[in-house]
N, C-alpha and C positions, 0 to 999 in steps of 0.2 A: 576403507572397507570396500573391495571392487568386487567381489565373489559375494553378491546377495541376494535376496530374492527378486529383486527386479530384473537383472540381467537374464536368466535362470526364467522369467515370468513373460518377459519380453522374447524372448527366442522362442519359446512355444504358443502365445499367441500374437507375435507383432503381426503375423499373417491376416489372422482375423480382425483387429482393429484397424488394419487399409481396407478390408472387404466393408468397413460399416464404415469410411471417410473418405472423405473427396478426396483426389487427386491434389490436388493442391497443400490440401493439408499433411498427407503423407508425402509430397517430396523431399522434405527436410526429417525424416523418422531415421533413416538408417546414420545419415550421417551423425545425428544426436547418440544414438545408440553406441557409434565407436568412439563419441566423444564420452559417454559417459564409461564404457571401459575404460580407458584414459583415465579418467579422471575419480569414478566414484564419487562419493559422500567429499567432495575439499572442492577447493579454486586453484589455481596456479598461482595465486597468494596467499602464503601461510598466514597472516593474519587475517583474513577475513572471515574468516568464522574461531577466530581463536577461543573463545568463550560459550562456544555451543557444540556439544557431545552429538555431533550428528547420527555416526551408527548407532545410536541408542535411541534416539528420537525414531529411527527407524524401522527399528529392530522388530516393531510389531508388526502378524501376518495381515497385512492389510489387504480388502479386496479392492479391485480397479474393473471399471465399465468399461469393461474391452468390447461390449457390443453398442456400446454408444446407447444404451435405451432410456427412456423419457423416464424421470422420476413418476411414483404415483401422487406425487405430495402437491396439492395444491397451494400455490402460498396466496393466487389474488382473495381466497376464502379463511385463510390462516393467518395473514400478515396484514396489520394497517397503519400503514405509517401515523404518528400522533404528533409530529412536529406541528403546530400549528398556524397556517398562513402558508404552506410551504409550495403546496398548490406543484407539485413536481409532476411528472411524467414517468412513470414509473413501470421499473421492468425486475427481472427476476434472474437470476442463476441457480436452481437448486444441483446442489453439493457441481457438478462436472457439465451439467446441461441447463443452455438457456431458453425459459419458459416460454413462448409465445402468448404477447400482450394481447387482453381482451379487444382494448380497442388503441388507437394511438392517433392524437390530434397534433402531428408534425407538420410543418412548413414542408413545402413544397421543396423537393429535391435532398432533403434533409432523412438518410436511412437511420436505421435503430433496428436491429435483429440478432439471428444469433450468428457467431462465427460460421458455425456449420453452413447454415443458410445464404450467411455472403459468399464460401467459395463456389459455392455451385450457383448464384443467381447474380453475382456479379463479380468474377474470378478478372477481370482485366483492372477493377480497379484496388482490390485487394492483392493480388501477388506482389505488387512491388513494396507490397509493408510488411504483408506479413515473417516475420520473423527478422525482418530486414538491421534492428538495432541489437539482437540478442547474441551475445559475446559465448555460445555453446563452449567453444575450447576454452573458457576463463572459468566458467561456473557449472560445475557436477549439478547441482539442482535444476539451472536451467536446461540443462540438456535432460533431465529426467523430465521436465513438462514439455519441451519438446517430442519426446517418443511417444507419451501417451495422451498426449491435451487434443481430442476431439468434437471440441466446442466451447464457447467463450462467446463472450459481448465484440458486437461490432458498431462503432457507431460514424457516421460520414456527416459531417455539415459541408456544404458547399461555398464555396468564395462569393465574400461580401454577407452571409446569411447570419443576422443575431438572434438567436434562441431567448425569449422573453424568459421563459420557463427553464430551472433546472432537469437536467436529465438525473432522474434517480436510478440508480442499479442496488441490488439489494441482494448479496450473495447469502445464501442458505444452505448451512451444512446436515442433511435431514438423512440419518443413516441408524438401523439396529445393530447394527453391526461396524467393528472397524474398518474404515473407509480410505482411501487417497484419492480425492478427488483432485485432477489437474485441467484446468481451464487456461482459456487462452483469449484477451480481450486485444483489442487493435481499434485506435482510436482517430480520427484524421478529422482536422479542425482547415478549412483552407483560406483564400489570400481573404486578409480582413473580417472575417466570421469572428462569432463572440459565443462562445458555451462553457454553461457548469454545470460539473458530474459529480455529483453525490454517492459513495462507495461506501456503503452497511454492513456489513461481514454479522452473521448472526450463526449459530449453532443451537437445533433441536434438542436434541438429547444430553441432558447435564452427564451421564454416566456413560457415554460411547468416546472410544479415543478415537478420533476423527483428524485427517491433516489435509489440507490445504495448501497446494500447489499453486499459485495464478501466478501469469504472467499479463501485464499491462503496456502497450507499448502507443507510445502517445506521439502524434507527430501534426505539429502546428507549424503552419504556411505563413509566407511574411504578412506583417500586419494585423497579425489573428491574437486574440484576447482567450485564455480558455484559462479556468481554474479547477483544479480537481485536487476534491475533501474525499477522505478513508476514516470512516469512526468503526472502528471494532469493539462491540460487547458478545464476547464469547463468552466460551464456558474453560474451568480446570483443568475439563478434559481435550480439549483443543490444540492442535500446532497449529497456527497458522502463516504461512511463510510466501509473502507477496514482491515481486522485482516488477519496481516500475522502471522504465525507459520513457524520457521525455525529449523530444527532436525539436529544435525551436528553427525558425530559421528569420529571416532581416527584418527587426522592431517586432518582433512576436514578444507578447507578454504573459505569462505564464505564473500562477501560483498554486501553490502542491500543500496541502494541509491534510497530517496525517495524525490520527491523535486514538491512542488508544486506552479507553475504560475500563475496561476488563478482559482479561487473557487467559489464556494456558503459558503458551511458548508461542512466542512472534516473533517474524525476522521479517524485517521492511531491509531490502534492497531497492536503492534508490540510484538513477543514474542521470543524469542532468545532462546534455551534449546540448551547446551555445554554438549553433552551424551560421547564424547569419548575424551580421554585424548589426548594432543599435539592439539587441533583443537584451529584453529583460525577465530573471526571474526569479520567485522569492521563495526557499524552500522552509517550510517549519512542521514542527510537530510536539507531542506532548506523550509520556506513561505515565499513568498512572495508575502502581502496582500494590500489592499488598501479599501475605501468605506466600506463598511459595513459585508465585509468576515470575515469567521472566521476557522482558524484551529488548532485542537488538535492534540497533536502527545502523545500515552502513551505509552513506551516502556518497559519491561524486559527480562534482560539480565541475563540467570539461568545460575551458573557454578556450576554442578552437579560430577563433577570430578575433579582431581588435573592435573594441569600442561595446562589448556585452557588460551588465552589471549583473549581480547574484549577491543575494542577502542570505543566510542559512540561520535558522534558531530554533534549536531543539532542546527540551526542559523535559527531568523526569524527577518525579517523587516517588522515592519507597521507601515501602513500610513493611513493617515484620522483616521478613526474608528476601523481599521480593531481591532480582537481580537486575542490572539494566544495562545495556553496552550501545557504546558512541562513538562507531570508526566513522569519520568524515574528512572527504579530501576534495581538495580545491585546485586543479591544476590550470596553468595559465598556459598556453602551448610558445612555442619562438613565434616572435611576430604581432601575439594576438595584444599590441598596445593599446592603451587605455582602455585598459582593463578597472574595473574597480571589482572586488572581491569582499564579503564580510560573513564572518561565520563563527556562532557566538553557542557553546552545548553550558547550561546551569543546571544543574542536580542538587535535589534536598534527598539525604537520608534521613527519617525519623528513627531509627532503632540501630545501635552497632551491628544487629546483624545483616541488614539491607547492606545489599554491594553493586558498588556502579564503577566500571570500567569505560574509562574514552581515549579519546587516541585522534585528536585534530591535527590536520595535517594542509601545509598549504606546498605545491612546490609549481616553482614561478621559473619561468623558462624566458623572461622579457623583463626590459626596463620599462619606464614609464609609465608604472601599475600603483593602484591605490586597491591595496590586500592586508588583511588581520586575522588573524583569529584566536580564539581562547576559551579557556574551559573550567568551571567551578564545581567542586564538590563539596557541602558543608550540612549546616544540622538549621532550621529555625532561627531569626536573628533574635539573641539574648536580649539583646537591649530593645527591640519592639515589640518582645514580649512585655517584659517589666515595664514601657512604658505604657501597654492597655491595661495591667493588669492593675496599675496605681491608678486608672479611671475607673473601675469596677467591672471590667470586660473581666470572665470569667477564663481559665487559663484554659479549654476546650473550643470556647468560642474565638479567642484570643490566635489561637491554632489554626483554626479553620480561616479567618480572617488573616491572617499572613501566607496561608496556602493559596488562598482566592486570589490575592493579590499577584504571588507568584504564576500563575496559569493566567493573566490578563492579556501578556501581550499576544499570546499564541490564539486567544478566540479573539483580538483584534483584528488576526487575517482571514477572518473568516468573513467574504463578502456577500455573505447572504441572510440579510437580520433573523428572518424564523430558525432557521438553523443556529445562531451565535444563540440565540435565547434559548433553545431548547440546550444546545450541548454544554453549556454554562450553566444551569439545571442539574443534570447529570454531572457534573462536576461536585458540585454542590453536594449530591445525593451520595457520591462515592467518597470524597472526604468524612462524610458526616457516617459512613461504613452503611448504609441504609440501600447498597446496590447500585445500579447504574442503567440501569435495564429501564424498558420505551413501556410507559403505561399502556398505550393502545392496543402492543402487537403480543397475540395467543403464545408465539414463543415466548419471551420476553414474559410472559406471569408466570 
């Protein structure tokens, strides 16, 4: 679908959304713009959104912050984080624009602010990233958060700097109205530095159709340690559709934990590029759906050099209707020797009508590589049910107790204990159909 209202929306005001954005951020708008005529609603691979009705997801008239202006929504008065121990650093996104923090106790040389604010307060060390991994001519979505993403999270550690404390970001989709909000984060970890980002995705209004555009683009320096967690508890009414880009380069070690509770419609784009030899990284996630949700996960995983490892393990359980899709690929470039590659999607449906599509793919351009991969789809195991229920475990508990077990190894990557305890909680709460939603935060009751 190339003739829609955004094209049509963008030629009458792209003028005014460069009048309200740096220079920097508009140098890449026009050329988005003729990629997205190009391209529309698809990729330049027909299977990569094969299982998602994009002009229809679209189709609503949605408004966009063409003048870039400050939400009135306070979250540091609205939102409180209730992980307990988690002692984070904490910043804000509402719906397209990043909040400025009250106060912020960072290490010395270490920024945290909004997109907007890094092109114009520090434009010589942001342009060579910004947009620098995003593949416009491959991806119609990207090139639509390209034309209109006027602000996003930025964050800079400096080489050798370890962050004690998690960095928390906590996007907020807060709108009366149909919304597209398109952000834009840019993230640079450098030589030997150590940080972890915590990603909240949350939505206000149970009754507003709201979508979400981000783009994440993550670029770690040799040496550098950086983990980044995505927990989503939306609402029915939500799309929320996220492309992260992750840039490693020589012995960077990198892990990506993306796990979502509660949805509308999700689409994790995920892209892994292994630029420096010895790096390591370990990609995983978890759905857990029910009703009429539905989430895609399409991941790859590029080793562009010899001697990277990448582990991948992705798990979904659905229930009722829910749908769930698993394009994942692994490609190993000419050259890039010893390699080791391993990528593992296991799907529980509980009801004939939940439906889960995957599509594993490894394509290996070299010898001397240690690569697998493989994929299950099945129901509860019969025979570990009957053996609790011959102990007196009740067949409801019995249930929950083989689901919990199945989600173990996915909160094992989670390196930050208050977090694995809380979101193992939440897990808990969502099998048991009791919600999934953070006791402490206004939205979230």
């Amino acid at each position: 679908m190339k003739n829609n209202q955004f094209i049509s929306f963008f030629e009458e005001y792209g003028s005014l959304i460069e009048e309200n954005s740096p220079a920097l951020l508009n140098a890449s708008r026009k050329k988005a713009f003729q990629e997205f005529l190009r391209l529309g609603f698809s990729s330049s691979d027909a299977d990569f959104y094969r299982f998602m009705d994009l002009p229809t997801l679209f189709a609503t008239d949605y408004g966009i912050n063409v003048r870039g202006l400050v939400p009135t929504f306070n979250p540091y008065r609205n939102f409180h984080c209730d992980v307990p121990g988690i002692t984070s650093l904490l910043y804000y996104v509402v719906n397209d624009t990043f909040v400025a923090a009250l106060q912020s106790n960072l290490p010395d040389g270490v920024i945290v602010c909004g997109l907007k604010y890094a092109a114009v307060h520090y434009p010589e060390l942001l342009r060579q990233y910004y947009g620098a991994s995003i593949d416009m001519q491959y991806d119609g979505i990207s090139a639509l958060n390209m034309m209109f993403a006027q602000d996003g999270f930025f964050m800079y550690v400096p080489e050798g700097v370890a962050l004690e404390k998690p960095i928390q970001l906590v996007n907020i989709l807060a709108a009366n109205r149909p919304l597209l909000a398109n952000s834009h984060n840019v993230i640079i970890i450098g030589k030997g530095a150590k940080s972890k980002l915590v990603v909240c995705d949350h939505t206000m209004d149970k009754n507003v159709d709201v979508f979400a555009n981000r783009i994440t683009e993550v670029f770690v320096d040799d040496g550098a340690e950086y983990d980044h967690y995505k927990v989503e508890s939306t609402t029915e009414t939500t799309k929320n559709f996220c492309t992260l880009v992750v840039n490693q380069k020589e012995n960077s070690n990198v892990l990506t934990n993306v796990i979502s509770l509660h949805n509308g419609v999700s689409r994790n784009n995920i892209k892994v590029n292994l630029n420096g030899c010895g790096a390591n990284t370990m990609l995983c996630g978890m759905f857990i759906g029910g009703k009429n949700q539905h989430s895609d996960n399409a991941t790859s995983i590029l080793h562009h050099v010899p001697a990277c490892n990448s582990r991948e393990l992705f798990k979904y359980i659905l229930d009722e209707n829910a749908k769930g899709n698993f394009l994942g690929r692994i490609q190993v470039a000419e050259g890039a020797s010893k390699t080791e590659a391993f990528q593992i999607n296991r799907n529980i449906c509980l009801t004939r009508e939940a439906r889960m599509y995957t599509k594993p793919q490894l394509e290996i351009y070299n010898d001397d590589v240690k690569c697998s991969h493989g994929a299950t789809i099945g129901q509860l195991d019969d025979n570990a049910m009957f053996y609790m229920r011959q102990r007196g475990i009740s067949e409801k508990e019995a249930r929950l107790l083989l689901m919990s077990a199945f989600a173990a190894d996915i909160l094992d990557n989670i390196r930050i204990t208050s977090l694995k305890d809380r979101i193992r909680m939440l897990i808990d709460k969502r099998l048991r159909g009791n919600g999934s939603h953070c006791d402490g935060c206004v939205i979230c009751k």
